[in-house]
N, C-alpha and C positions, 0 to 999 in steps of 0.2 A: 203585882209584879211576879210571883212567884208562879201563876198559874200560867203565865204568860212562858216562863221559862222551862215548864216542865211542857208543853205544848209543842214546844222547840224544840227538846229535849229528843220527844217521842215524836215530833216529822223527821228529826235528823237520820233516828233510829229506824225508821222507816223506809226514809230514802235510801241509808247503807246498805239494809238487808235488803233490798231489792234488785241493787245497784250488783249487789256480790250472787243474789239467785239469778239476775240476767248473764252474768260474768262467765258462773260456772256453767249456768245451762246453755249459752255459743259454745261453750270449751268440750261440751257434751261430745264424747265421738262412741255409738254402738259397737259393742263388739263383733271384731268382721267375721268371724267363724261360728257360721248359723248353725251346725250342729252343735256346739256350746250354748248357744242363745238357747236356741230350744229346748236342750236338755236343763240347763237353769230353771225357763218355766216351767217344764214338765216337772221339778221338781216341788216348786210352789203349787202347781195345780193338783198333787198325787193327793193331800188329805183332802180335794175338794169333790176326789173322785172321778177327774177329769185328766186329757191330757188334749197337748195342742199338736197338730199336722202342720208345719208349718210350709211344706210342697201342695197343700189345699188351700190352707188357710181357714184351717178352723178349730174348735176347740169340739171335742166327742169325749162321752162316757166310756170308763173302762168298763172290761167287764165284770173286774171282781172288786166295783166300786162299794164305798160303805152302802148306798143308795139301794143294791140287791136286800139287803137287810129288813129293810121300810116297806116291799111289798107293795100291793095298791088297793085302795077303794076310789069311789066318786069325791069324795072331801078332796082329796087331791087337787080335783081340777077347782073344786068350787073355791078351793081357797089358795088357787097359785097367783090370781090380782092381789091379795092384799103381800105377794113379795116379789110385786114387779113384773107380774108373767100373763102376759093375754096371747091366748092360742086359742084356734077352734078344737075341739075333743070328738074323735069318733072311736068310740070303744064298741066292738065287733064281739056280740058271746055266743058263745055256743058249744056243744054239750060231743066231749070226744071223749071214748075211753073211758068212760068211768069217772069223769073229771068235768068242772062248768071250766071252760078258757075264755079268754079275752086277749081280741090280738086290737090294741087302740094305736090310732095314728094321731100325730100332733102336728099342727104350724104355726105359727105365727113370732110375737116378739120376746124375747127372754131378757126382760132387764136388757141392760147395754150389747144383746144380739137379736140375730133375728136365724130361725132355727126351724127344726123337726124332729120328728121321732115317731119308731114305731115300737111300741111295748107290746113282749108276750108273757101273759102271765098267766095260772090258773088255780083252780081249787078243789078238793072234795070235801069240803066241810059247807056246812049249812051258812044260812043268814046271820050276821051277827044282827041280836036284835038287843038292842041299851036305850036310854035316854037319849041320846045326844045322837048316835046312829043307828040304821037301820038299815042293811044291805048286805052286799056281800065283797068276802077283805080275799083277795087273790093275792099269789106267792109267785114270788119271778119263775122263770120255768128253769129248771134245773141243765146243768151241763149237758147229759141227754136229750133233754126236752127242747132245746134251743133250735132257733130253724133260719134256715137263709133267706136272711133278709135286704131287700135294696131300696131305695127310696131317691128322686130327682125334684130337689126343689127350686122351682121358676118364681122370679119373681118381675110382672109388670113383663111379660113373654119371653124375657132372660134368663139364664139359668144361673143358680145362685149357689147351688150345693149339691151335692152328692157323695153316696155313700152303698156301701155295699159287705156285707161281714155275715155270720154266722152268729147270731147272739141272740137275749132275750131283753137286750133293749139298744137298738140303734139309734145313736144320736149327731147330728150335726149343727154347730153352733156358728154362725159369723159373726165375729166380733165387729163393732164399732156401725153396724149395720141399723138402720131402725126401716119397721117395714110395719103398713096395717096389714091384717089379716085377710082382708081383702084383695090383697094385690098380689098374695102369692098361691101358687098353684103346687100339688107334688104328686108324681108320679110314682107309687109304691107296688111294690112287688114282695111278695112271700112265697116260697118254695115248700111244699108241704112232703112229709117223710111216706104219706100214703092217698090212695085217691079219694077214702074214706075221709080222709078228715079235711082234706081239696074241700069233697064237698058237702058237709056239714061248713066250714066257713061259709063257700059260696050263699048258697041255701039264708045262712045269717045275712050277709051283704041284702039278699032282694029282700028279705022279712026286715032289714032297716032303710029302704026305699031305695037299692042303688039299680041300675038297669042294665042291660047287656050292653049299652052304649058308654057306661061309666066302669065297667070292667069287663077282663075279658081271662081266658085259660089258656092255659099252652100245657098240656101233659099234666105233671104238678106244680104248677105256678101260677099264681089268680094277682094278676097287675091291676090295679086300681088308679083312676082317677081321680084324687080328689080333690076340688076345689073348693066346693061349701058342704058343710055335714049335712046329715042326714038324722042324723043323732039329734034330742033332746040337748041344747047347750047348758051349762053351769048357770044357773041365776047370776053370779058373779062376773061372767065374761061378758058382758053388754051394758047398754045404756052410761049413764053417768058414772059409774064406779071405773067401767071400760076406759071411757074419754082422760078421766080425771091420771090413769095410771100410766094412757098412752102419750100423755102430755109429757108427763114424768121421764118417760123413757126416751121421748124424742130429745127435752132438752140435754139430758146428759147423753145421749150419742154426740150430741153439736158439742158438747165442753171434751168430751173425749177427741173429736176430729181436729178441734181449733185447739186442744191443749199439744199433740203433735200432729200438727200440719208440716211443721217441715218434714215428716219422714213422710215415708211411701209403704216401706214395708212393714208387718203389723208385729215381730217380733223388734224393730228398732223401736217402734211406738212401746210394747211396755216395756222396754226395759228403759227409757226414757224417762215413763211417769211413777215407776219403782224407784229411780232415783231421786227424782222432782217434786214426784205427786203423790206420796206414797199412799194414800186416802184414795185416793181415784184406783188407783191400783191395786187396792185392797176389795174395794167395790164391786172390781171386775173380777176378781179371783172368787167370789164369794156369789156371784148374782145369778150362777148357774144350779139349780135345786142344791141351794148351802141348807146347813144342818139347823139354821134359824129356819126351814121351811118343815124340815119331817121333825125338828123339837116341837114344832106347836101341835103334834098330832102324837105326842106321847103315849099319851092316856090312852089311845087308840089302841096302839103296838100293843102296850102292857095290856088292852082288853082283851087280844087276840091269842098273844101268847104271855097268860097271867104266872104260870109253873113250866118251868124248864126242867125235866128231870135232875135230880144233885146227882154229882156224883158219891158212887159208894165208899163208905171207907177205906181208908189206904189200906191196899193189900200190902203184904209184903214179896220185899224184894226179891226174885230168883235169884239162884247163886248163878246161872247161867244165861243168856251169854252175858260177858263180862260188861261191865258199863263205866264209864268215866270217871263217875261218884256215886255213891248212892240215891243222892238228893234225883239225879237226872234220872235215873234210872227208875225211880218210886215216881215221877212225873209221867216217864213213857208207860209204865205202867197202870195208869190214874185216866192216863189221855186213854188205852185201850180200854179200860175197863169200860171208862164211860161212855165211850164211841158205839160199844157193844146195847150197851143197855140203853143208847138212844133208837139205835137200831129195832131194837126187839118191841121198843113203844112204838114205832113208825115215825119218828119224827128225825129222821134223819134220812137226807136225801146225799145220794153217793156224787162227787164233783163239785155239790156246792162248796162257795165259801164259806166258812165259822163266823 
């Protein structure tokens, strides 16, 4: 009898709370001032490294995301399926100034979007060579080194995205989008600062099979077509691992569309499932290179850069100019010291972020 009563008990409990999650969520009304809405999320999305355009409609990397910190090798891509992310890779290298660069273009699905990117990075240090890797680790391009970049993503002969900024990594994300990688197309463009290094890129493009019918120049500007790489893919990015992850992402775009359907526009949708859903909505804040993706590549970082210069002992305080407290003032002085003696190692590049 008792089991019987407690059965009761927890359908009653069941049906109320559901009765009162349907109740409030009719009662649900978005807030009508989109500039609010979006600054709200751009709030949520700022530790993700991310913010959202909501006159696009898509979420893009800042630039002085935690993300510049992480840097790039190949593990990157091979290991972006096991958190959600199947994209084709085409990394472009080639030897300018004194430095190996790598300008790589990306498409395809990102967890709960579907997206692009073009990353510039580069390096003058050798191979890293360890157990576990063998290659070489490039460094975002620095404030200076940053170049105009554009990029047009079709999808299925439609157009799906676009963007266009001055950085060392352009990105554009559609939320609630799922797309194979087959079906979209992107249109990239790069603006080079000299004809020198135009065409050292160029030159890299036909020495990785592209043809003068898949790109073309204008002055300093080499537009690219790209549809399928050309490039060696990730072991990672195909066959069953591929299938298995694009399954994954197709169904939670469908739980993301059917969870608001009644809305239209994508800033009413989350702020919807942040009140509702707050799980789904955590998901999507988190499925764009979250810090679960460059945490599993630690060891790497720390291979790369194992000694950080310390700073030197506190100097003492000038009497001049005056300073707030001492405490602040033995700080500014600590931060210049050190600033100095990063400098004179070379490991300090001027514009970057800390």
């Amino acid at each position: 009898m008792l089991i019987f009563i407690i059965i009761a008990v927890i359908a009653i409990f069941t049906a109320v709370s559901g009765m009162i999650f349907f109740i409030r969520a009719k009662r649900f009304r978005p807030t009508p001032d989109k500039a609010q809405q979006a600054a709200r999320l751009n709030d949520d999305l700022r530790p993700a490294g991310f913010a959202y355009d909501y006159r696009k409609d898509y979420f893009y990397a800042l630039k002085d995301c935690w993300q510049r910190e992480a840097g790039y090798c190949r593990l990157y891509d091979e290991g972006a399926p096991f958190f959600n992310m199947i994209m084709d890779c085409e990394p472009i290298t080639f030897l300018y100034a004194g430095k190996r660069w790598m300008i790589e273009l990306w498409k395809g699905q990102y967890g709960l979007t579907t997206g692009a990117e073009i990353g510039v990075y580069n390096t003058s240090c050798a191979d890293i060579h360890s157990e576990h890797f063998t290659g070489a680790f490039y460094e975002p391009a620095s404030d200076e080194e940053q170049l105009e970049l554009s990029f047009v993503l079709v999808k299925n002969g439609k157009k799906l995205l676009s963007r266009k900024a001055r950085h060392w990594w352009l990105t554009a994300f559609k939320p609630g989008e799922f797309s194979e990688k087959d079906s979209l197309a992107m249109q990239a463009a790069v603006k080079f600062p000299t004809r020198q290094m135009r065409d050292a890129f160029t030159d890299a493009l036909t020495r990785a099979g592209y043809n003068r019918k898949e790109f073309s120049v204008k002055n300093r500007t080499v537009s690219i077509r790209y549809t399928v790489p050309h490039s060696p893919q990730p072991v990672s990015q195909g066959g069953l691992q591929e299938d298995a992850v694009q399954q994954i992402n197709k169904t939670n775009c469908k739980a993301y569309k059917l969870a608001t359907a009644e809305y239209t526009d994508t800033l009413d949708k989350l702020e919807y499932l942040k009140s509702f859903m707050p799980d789904l909505y955590d998901f999507m804040m988190r499925s764009l290179y979250g810090k679960e993706f460059f945490k599993s590549f630690e060891w790497l970082i720390k291979l790369i850069h194992p000694h950080k210069p310390p700073c030197p002992p506190k100097p003492p305080c000038p009497p001049k100019p005056p300073c707030s407290s001492a405490e602040d003032m033995c700080r500014q002085c600590r931060m210049r010291h050190c600033e100095q003696m990063m400098k004179e190692n070379s490991l300090y590049q001027p514009g970057t972020d800390s």
